[in-house]
NUBA-476374 format. One record per residue (C-alpha): x, y negated, z; residue in three letters. Coordinates in steps of 0.5 Angstrom, whole numbers, padded with zeros to 4 digits, always signed. Each point is the difference from the previous one (the first is absolute). Layout:
! NUBA-476374
XYZAla
...
END
This chain:
! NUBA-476374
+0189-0088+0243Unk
+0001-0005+0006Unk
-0006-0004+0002Unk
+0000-0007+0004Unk
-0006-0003+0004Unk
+0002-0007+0000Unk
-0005-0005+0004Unk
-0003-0004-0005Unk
-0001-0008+0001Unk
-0006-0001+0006Unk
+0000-0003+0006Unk
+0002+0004+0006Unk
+0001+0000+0008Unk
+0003+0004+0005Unk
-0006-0001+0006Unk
+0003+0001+0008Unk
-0003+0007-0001Unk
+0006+0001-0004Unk
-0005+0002-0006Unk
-0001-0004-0007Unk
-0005-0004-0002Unk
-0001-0002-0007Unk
-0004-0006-0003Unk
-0003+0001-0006Unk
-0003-0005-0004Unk
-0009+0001-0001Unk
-0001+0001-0007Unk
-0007-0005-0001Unk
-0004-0002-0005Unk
+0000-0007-0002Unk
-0007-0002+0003Unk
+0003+0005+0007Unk
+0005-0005+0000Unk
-0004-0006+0000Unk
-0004+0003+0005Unk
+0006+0002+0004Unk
+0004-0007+0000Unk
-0007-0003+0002Unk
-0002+0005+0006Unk
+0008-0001+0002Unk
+0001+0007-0001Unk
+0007+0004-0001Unk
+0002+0002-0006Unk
+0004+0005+0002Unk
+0000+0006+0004Unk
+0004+0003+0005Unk
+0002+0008+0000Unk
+0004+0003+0007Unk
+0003+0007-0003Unk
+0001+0005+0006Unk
+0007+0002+0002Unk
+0001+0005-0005Unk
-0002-0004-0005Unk
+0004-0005+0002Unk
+0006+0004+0000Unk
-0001+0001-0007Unk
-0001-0007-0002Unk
+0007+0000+0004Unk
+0003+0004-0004Unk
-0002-0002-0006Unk
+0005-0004-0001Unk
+0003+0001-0007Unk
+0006+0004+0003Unk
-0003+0008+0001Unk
-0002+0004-0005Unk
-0008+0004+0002Unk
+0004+0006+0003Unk
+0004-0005+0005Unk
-0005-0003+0002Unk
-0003+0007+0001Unk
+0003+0003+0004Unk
+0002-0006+0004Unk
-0008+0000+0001Unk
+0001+0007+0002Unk
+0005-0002+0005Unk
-0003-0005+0003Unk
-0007+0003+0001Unk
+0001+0007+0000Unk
-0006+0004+0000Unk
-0005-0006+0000Unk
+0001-0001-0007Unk
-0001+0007-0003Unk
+0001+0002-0005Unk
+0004-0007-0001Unk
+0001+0001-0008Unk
-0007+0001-0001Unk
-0001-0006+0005Unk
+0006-0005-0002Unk
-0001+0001-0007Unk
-0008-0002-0001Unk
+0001-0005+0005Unk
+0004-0004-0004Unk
-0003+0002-0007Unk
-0005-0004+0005Unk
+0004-0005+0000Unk
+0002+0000-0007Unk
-0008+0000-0002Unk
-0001-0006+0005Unk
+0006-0004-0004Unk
+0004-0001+0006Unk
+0005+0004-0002Unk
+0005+0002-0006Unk
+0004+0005-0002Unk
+0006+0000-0003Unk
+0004+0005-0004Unk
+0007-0003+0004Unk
+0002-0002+0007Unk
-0001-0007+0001Unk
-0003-0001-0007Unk
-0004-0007+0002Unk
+0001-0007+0000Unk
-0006-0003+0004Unk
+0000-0001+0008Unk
-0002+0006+0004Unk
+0000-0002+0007Unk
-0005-0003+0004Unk
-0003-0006-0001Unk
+0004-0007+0002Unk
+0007+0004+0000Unk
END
């Protein structure tokens, strides 16, 4: 059976790095958030990925299943990612466990925006 990771619905960017950046809102407590609205702090925070994630974050985009997206990691990064299965596989259970990706039994089998933010 084929599986899809698709880009869940959260802020993104591509900085002039050309890697990806993902804003998550902080999950606070009522009195945090208080205290964070009096004190001016953010209640968010920002999470630059690497370029290996970054071209998987890409690459998650509904169209290829894990094996695709495998061995276009491979192709892409050759020994650096080795062994690529073990490592493009846990990198995206990450990505599942994190909330920030989805998986789909079919291609394109989503309905949300996935690009980046203000596209």
């Amino acid at each position: 059976m084929d599986i899809f990771p698709v880009r869940c619905q959260v802020e993104w960017t591509t900085l002039e790095s050309g890697c990806i950046e993902i804003t998550l809102d902080k999950k606070l407590t009522k009195i945090e958030a208080k205290v964070a609205r009096i004190l001016g702090a953010p209640t968010f925070v920002r999470r630059p990925m690497d370029r290996m994630n970054s071209t998987l974050w890409i690459l998650m985009d509904g169209s290829r299943n894990v094996r695709e997206i495998i061995e276009e990691m491979d192709a892409r990064f050759d020994e650096a990612i080795s062994p690529v299965d073990e490592r493009v596989s846990n990198s995206i259970a990450q990505f599942v466990e994190l909330g920030l990706v989805s998986l789909t039994k079919m291609k394109g089998d989503f309905d949300w925006h996935i690009g980046p933010s203000g596209v």
